[in-house]
C-alpha positions in Angstrom: -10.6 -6.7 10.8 -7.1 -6.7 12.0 -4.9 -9.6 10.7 -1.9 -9.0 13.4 0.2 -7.6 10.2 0.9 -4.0 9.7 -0.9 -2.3 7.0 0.9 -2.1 3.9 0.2 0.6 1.4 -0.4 -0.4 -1.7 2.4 1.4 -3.2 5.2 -0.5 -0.7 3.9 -3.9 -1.6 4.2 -2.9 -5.0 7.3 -2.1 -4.8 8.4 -5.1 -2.7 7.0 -7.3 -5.6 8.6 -5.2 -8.7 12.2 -4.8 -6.6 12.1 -8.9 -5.9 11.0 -9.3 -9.6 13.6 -7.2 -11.0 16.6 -8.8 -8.5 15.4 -12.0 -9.5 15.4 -11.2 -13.3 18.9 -10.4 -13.6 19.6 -13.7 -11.5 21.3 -11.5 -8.5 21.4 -12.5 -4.9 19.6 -9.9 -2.5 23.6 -9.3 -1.7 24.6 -8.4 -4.8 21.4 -5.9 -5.4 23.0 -4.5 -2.0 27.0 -4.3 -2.7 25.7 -3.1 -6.5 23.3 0.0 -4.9 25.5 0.9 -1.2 23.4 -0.6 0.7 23.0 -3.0 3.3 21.5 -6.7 2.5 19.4 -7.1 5.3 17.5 -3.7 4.1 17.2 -4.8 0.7 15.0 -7.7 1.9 13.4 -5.8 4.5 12.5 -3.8 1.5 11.2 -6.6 -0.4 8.7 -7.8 2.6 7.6 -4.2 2.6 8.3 -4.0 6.2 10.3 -0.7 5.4 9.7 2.5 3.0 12.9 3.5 1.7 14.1 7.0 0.9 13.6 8.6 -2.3 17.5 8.5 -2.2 17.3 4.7 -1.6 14.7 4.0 -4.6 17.6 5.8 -6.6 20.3 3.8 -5.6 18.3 0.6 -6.5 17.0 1.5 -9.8 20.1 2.7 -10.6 22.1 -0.6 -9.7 18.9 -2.6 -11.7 19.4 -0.2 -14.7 15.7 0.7 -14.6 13.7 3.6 -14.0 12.8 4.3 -10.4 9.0 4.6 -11.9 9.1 1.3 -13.3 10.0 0.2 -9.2 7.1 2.2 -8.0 4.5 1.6 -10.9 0.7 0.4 -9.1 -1.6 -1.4 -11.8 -4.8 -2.3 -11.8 -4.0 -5.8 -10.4 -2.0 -4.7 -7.2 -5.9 -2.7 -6.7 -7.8 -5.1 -7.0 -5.0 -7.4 -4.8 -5.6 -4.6 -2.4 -9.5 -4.6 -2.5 -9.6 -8.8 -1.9 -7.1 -8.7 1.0 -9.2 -6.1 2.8 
């Protein structure tokens, strides 16, 4: 059943949810995440709605600027499957 939406992997929402998370932590604006990695602000959010897949290079730059691994950005659990499984 199509919602309208694009499909989403599992692994971009993940990391939408752990980049938001991990801004949000540290108390930074989605403009400083940006100014911190070399990148621009509105990508960072497009990022976080999982509306784009960012580079290798990208994920880098990001969890270099949060001062976390890049795997940590990227890491799927059992609840973003079974998030998965209930939205489908």
């Amino acid at each position: 059943m199509s919602t309208g939406r694009l499909e989403r992997s599992l692994l971009q929402q993940a990391l939408a949810r752990r980049l938001r998370a991990s801004r949000t932590r540290l108390g930074w604006s989605q403009e400083r995440l940006a100014s911190t990695a070399g990148l621009d602000r509105s990508y960072v959010g497009d990022i976080e709605r999982g509306v784009v897949s960012p580079t290798l290079q990208t994920l880098e730059k990001l969890s270099l600027a949060l001062g976390i691994p890049a795997s940590e950005l990227i890491r799927i659990e059992a609840a973003d499957a079974a998030d998965k499984k209930i939205a489908s």
